[in-house]
Chimera marker file (.cmm) of the C-alpha trace (Angstrom):
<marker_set name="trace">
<marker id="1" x="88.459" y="72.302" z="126.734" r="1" g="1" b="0" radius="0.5"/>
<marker id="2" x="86.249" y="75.662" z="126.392" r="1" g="1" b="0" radius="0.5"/>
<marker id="3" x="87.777" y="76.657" z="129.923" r="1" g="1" b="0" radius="0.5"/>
<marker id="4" x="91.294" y="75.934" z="128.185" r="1" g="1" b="0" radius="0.5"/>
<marker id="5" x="90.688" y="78.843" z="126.016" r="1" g="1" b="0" radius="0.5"/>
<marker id="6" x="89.582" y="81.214" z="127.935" r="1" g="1" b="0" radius="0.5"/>
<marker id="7" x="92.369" y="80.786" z="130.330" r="1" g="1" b="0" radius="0.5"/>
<marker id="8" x="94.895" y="80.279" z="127.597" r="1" g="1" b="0" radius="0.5"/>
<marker id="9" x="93.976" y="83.816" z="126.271" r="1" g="1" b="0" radius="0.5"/>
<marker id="10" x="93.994" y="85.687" z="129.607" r="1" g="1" b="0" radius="0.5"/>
<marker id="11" x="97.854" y="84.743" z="130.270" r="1" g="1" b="0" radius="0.5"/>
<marker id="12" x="98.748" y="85.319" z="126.474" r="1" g="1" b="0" radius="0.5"/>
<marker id="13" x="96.948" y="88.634" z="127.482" r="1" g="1" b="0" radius="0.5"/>
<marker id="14" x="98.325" y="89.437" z="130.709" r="1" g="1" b="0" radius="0.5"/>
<marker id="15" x="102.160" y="88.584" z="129.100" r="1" g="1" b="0" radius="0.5"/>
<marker id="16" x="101.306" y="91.621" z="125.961" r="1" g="1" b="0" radius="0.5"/>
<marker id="17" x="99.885" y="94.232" z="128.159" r="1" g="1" b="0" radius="0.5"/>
<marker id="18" x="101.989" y="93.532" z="131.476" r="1" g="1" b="0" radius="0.5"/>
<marker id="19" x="99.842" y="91.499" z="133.769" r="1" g="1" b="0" radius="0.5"/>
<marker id="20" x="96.243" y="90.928" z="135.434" r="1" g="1" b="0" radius="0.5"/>
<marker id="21" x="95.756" y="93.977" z="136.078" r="1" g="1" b="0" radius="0.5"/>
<marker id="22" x="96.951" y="95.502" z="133.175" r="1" g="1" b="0" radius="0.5"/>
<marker id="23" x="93.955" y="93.090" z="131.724" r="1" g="1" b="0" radius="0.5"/>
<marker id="24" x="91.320" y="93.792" z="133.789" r="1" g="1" b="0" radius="0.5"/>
<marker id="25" x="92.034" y="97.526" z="133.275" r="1" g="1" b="0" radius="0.5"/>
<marker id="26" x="91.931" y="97.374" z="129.020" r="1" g="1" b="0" radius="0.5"/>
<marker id="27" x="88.791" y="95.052" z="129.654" r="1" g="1" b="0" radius="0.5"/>
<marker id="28" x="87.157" y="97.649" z="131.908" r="1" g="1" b="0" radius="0.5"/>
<marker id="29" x="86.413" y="94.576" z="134.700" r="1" g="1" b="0" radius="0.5"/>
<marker id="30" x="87.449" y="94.217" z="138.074" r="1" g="1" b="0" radius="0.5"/>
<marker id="31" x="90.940" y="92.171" z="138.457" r="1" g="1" b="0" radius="0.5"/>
<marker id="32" x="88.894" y="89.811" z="140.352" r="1" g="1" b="0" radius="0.5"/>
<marker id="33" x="86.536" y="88.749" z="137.278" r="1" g="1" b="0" radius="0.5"/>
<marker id="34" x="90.445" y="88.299" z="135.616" r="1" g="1" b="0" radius="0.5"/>
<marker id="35" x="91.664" y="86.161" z="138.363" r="1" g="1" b="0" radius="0.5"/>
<marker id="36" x="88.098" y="84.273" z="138.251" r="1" g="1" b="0" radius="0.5"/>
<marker id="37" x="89.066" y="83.595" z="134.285" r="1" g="1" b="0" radius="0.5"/>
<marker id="38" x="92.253" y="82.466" z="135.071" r="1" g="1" b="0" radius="0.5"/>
<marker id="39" x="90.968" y="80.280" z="137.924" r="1" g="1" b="0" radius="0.5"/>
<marker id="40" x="88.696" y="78.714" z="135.743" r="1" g="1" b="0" radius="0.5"/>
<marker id="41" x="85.798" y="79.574" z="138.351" r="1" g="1" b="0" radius="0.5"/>
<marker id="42" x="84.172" y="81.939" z="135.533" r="1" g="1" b="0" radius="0.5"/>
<marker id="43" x="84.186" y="82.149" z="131.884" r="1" g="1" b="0" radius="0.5"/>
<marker id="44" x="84.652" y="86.065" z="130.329" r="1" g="1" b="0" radius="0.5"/>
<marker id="45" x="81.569" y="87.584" z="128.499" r="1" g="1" b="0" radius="0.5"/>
<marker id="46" x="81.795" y="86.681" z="125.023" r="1" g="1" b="0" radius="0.5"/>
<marker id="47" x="82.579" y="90.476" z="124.028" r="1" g="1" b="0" radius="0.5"/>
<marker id="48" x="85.653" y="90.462" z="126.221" r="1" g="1" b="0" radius="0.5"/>
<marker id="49" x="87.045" y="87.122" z="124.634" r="1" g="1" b="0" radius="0.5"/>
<marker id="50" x="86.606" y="88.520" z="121.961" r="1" g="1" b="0" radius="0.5"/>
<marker id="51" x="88.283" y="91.416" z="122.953" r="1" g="1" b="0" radius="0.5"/>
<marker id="52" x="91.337" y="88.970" z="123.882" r="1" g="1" b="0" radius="0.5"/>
<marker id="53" x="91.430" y="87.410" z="120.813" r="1" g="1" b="0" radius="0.5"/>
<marker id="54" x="91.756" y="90.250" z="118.831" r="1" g="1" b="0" radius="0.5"/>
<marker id="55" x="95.185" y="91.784" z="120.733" r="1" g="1" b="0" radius="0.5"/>
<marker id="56" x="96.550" y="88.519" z="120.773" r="1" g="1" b="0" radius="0.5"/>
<marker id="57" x="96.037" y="88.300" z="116.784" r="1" g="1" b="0" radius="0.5"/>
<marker id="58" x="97.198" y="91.620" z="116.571" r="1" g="1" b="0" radius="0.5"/>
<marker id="59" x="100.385" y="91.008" z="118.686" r="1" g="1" b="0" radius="0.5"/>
<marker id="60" x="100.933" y="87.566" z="116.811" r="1" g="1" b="0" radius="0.5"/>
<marker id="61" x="100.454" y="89.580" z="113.395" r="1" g="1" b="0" radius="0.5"/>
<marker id="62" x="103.249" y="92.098" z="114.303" r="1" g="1" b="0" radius="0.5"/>
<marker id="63" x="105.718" y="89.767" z="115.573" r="1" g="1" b="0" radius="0.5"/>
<marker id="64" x="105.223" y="88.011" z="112.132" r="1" g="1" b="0" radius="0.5"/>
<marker id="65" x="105.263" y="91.323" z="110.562" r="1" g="1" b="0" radius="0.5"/>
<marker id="66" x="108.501" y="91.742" z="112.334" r="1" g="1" b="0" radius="0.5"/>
<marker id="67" x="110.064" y="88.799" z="111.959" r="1" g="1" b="0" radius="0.5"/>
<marker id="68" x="110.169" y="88.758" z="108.300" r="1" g="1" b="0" radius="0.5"/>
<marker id="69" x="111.423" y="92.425" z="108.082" r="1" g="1" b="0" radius="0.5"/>
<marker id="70" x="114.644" y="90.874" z="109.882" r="1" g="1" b="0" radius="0.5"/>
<marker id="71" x="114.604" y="87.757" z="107.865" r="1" g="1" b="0" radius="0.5"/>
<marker id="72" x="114.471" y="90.145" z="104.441" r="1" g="1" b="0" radius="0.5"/>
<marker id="73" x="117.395" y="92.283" z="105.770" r="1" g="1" b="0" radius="0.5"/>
<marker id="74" x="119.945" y="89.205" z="106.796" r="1" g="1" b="0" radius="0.5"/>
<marker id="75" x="118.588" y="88.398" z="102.898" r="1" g="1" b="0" radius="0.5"/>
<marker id="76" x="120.037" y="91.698" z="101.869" r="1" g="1" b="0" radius="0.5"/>
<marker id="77" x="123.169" y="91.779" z="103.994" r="1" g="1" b="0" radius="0.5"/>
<marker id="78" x="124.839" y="87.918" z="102.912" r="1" g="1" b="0" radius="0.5"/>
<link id1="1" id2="2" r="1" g="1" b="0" radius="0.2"/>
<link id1="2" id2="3" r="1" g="1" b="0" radius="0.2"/>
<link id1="3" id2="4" r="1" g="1" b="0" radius="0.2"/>
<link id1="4" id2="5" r="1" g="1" b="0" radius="0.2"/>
<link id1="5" id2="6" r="1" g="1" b="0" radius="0.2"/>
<link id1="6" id2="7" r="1" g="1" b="0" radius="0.2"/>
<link id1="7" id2="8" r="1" g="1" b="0" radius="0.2"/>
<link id1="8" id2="9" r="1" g="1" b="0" radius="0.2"/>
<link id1="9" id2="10" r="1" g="1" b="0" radius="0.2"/>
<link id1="10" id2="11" r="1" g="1" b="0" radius="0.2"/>
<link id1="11" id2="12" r="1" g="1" b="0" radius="0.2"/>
<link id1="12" id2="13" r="1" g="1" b="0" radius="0.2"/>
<link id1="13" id2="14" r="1" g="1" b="0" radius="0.2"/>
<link id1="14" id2="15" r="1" g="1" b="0" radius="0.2"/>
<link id1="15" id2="16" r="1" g="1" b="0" radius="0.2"/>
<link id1="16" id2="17" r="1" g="1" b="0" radius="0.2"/>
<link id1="17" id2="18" r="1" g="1" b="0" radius="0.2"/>
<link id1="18" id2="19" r="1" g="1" b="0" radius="0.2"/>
<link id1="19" id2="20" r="1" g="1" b="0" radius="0.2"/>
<link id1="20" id2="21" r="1" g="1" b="0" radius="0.2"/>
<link id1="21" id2="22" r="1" g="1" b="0" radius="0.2"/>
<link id1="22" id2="23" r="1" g="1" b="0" radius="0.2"/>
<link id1="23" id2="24" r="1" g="1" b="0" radius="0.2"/>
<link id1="24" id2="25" r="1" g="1" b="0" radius="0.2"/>
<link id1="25" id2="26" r="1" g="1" b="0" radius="0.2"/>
<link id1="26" id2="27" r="1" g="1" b="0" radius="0.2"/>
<link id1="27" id2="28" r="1" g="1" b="0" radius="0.2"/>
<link id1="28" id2="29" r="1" g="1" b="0" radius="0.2"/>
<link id1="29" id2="30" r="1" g="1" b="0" radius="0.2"/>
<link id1="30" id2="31" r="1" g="1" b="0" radius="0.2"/>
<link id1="31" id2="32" r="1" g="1" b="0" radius="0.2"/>
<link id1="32" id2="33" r="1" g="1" b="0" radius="0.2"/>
<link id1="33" id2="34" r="1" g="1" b="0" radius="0.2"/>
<link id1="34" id2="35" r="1" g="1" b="0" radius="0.2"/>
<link id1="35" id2="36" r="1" g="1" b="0" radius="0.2"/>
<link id1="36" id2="37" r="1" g="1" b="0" radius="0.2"/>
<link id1="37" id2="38" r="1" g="1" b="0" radius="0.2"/>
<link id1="38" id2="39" r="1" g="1" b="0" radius="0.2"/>
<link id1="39" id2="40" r="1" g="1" b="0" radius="0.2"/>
<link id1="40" id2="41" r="1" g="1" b="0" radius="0.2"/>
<link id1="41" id2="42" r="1" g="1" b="0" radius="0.2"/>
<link id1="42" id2="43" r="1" g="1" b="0" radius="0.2"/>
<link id1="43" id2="44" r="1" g="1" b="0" radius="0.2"/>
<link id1="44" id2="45" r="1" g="1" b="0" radius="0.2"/>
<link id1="45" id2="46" r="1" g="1" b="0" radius="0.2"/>
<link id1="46" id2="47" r="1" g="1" b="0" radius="0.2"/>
<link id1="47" id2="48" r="1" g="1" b="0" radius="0.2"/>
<link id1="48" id2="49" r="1" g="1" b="0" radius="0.2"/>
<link id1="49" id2="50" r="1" g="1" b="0" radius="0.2"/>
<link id1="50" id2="51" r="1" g="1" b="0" radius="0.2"/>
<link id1="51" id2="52" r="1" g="1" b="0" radius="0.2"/>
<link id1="52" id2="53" r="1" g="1" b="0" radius="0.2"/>
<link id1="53" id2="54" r="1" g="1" b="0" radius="0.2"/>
<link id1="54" id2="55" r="1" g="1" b="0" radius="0.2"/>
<link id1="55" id2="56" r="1" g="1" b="0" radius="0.2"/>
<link id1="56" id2="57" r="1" g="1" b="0" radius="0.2"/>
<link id1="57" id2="58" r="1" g="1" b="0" radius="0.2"/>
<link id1="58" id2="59" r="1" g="1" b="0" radius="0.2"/>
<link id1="59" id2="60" r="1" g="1" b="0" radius="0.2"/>
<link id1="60" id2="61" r="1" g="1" b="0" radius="0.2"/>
<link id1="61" id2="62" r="1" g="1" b="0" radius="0.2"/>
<link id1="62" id2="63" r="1" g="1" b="0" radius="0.2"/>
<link id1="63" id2="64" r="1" g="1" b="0" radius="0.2"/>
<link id1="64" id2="65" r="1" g="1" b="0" radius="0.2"/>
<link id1="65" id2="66" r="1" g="1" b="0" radius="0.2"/>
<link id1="66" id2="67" r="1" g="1" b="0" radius="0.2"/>
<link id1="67" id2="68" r="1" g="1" b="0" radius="0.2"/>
<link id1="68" id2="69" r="1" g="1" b="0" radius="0.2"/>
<link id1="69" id2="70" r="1" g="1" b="0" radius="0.2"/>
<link id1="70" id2="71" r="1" g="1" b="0" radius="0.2"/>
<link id1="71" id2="72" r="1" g="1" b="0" radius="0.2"/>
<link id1="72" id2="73" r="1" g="1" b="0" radius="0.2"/>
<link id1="73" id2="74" r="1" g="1" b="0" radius="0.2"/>
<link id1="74" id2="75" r="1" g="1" b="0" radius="0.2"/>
<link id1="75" id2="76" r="1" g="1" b="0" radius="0.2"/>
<link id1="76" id2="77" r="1" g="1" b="0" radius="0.2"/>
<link id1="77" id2="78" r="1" g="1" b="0" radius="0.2"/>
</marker_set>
């Protein structure tokens, strides 16, 4: 299941910043350590799952954030 994760994360990641590469590049790894995530061959360092799991939070926060903020104003238009 660990692998799961770790994979999971990488494509939540690569669909907020725009693909592999885009990944590898805000991780500061080579695309091939990204692919070997995604492949389950490797598992990321812990700093740059971390890493993951903090701009997916973020990304989940503001789509919340955002989502609300259109929820108040169809509130204030009926």
């Amino acid at each position: 299941m660990g692998k799961l994760v770790y994979r999971r994360s990488v494509e939540m990641a690569a669909e907020i910043l725009g693909g592999n590469q885009a990944v590898a590049h805000y991780l500061g790894v080579a695309p091939d350590d990204v692919l070997s995530w995604l492949e389950g061959k490797t598992e990321p360092a812990t700093k740059f799952f971390l890493r993951l799991a903090e701009l997916i939070e973020q990304k989940t926060v503001n789509a919340a954030r955002s989502a609300a903020v259109v929820r108040s104003r169809r509130g204030e238009a009926g």
